[in-house]
C-alpha positions in Angstrom: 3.0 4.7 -4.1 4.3 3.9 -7.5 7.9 4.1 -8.7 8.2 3.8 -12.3 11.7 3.1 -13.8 13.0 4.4 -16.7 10.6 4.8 -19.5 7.8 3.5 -17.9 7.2 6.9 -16.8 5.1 7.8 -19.6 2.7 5.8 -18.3 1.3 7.8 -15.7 -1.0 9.6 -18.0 -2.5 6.6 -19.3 -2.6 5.3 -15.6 -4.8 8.5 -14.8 -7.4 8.0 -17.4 -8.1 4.2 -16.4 -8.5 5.5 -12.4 -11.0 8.1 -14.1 -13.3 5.4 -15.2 -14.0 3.8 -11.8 -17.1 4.3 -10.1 -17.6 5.8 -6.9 -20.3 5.2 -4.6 -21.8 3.2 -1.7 -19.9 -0.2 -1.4 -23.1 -1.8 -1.3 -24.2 -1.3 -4.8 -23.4 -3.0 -8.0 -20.9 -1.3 -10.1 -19.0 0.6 -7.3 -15.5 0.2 -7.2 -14.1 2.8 -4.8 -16.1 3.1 -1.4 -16.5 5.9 1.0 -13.3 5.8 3.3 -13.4 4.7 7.0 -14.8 8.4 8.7 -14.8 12.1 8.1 -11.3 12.4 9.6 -9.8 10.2 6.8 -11.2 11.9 4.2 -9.9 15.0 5.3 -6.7 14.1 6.2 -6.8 12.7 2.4 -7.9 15.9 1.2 -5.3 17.8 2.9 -2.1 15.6 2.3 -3.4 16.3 -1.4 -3.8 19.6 -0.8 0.3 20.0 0.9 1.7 17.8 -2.0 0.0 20.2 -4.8 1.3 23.3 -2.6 4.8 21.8 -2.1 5.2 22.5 -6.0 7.2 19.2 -6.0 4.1 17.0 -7.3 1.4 17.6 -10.1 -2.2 16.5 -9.7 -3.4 14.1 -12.7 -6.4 13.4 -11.4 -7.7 15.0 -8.8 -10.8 13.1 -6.1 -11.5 15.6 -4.1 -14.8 16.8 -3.8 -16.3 13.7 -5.2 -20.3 13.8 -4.3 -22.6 10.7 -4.9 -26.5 11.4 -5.2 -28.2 10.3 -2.1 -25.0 9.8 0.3 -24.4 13.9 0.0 -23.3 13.6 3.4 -21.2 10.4 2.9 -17.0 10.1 2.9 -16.3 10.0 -0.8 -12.7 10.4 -2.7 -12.5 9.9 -5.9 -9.2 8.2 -7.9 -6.5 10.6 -7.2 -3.3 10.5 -9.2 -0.2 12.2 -8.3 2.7 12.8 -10.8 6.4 13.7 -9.9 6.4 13.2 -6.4 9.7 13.8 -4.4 10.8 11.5 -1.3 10.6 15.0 0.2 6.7 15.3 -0.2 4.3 15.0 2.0 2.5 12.7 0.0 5.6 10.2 -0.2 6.3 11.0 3.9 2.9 9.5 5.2 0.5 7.1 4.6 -2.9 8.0 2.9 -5.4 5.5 3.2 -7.7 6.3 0.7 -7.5 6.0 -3.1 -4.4 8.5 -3.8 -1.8 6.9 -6.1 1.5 8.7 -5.4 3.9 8.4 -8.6 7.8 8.7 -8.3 10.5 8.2 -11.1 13.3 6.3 -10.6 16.3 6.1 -13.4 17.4 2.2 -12.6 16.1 -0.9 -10.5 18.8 -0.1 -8.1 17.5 3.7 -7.6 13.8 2.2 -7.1 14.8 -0.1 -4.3 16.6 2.5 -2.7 13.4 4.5 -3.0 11.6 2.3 -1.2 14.4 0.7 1.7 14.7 4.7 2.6 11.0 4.9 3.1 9.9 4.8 6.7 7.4 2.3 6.0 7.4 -1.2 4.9 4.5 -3.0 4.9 4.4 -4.4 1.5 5.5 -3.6 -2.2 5.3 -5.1 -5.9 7.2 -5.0 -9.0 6.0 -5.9 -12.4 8.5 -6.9 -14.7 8.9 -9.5 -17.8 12.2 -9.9 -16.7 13.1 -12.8 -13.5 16.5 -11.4 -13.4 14.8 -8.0 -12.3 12.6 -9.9 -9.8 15.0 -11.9 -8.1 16.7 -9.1 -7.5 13.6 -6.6 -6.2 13.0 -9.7 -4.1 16.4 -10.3 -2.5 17.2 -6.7 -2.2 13.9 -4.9 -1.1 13.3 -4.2 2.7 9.4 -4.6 3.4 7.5 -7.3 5.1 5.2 -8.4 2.1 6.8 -8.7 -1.5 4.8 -9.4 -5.0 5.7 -9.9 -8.3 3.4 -9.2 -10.8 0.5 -8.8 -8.7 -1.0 -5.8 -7.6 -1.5 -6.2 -3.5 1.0 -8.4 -2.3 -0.9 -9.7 0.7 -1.0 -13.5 1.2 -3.5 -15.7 2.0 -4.7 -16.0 5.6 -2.4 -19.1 6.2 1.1 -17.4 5.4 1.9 -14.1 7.9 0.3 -10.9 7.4 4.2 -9.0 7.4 5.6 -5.4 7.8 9.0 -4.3 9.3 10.1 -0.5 10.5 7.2 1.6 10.7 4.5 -0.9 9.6 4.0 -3.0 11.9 2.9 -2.5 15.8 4.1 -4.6 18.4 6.6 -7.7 18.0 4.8 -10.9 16.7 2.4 -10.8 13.6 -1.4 -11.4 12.7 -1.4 -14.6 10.5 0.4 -18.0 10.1 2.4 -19.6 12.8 2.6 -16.2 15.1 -0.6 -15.9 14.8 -1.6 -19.1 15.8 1.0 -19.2 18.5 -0.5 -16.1 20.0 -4.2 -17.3 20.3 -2.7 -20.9 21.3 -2.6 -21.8 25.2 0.5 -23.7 25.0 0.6 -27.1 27.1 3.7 -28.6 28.3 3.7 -31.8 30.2 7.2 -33.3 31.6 6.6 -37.0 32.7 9.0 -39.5 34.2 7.9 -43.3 34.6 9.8 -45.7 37.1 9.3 -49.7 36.3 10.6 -52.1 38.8 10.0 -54.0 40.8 
């Protein structure tokens, strides 16, 4: 999901017609940004939280993937871009998680209205914020409640060596994937107590 603050909410348009121009098709081929998804039940759970959010009357289809078909993979999972204006915490499309190339768009008045947004969501596997301003990021930092934070970048997932994070409904079990937990986990731990006498 985006939340745009402010103003920046004019921007969903233009957002819409950049997703337009990406290429869908086989992953394997040069050119192709947006890949089939996983199986046939993701695409149409996809194409039905779509569906619900356009039906709820609280969201408005900017671009719509559905029905995307690629010569010679007729039979293949394809969604195309999908952008979603408007969106309501209330909407099914803001409620659960996609997994596909749907870009859910909410409005937020203030900084302080946006993090709220997000801390309320049941999910928190990872957010951005993209700002000129560190005041603003400091403060999205500090104040946000999700496992995996960026600034200025578009997927805030680290690099193998730092921990893969989520928190509330994100995450699965109680120690995560990468860095030290990770390494813990897969690490037979070795403990050796040892006492040595001299005298004679």
């Amino acid at each position: 999901a985006a939340v745009f603050v402010g103003d920046a909410g004019e921007w969903v348009g233009d957002v819409a017609e950049e997703a337009r121009k990406l290429t869908v098709g086989p992953g394997f081929r040069d050119g192709v940004d947006v890949g089939p998804l996983i199986s046939g039940e993701a695409k149409d759970r996809a194409e039905r939280i779509v569906a619900e959010a356009v039906e709820q009357g609280a969201a408005t289809l900017e671009l719509d993937g559905r029905g995307v078909a690629v010569e010679g993979f007729e039979g293949g999972n394809f969604f195309g871009p999908t952008v979603l204006s408007d969106v309501t915490p209330e909407n099914v499309a803001y409620r659960e998680e996609i997994f596909g190339p749907v870009l859910v768009c909410l409005r937020a008045e203030t900084l302080d209205e946006a993090i709220n947004l997000i801390n309320a969501n049941p999910y928190g596997n990872g957010t951005s914020v993209f700002t000129s301003s560190g005041a603003c990021a400091r403060k999205f930092q500090h104040e946000v409640d999700v496992g995996q934070v960026g600034i200025n970048v578009p997927i805030p997932v680290p690099l193998p060596f730092f921990s893969f994070t989520g928190s509330r409904g994100s995450i699965q079990g109680d120690v995560h994937f990468y860095g030290k937990q990770g390494v813990n986990f897969y690490t037979q731990i070795k403990t050796v107590t040892s006492n040595w006498r001299y005298g004679g």
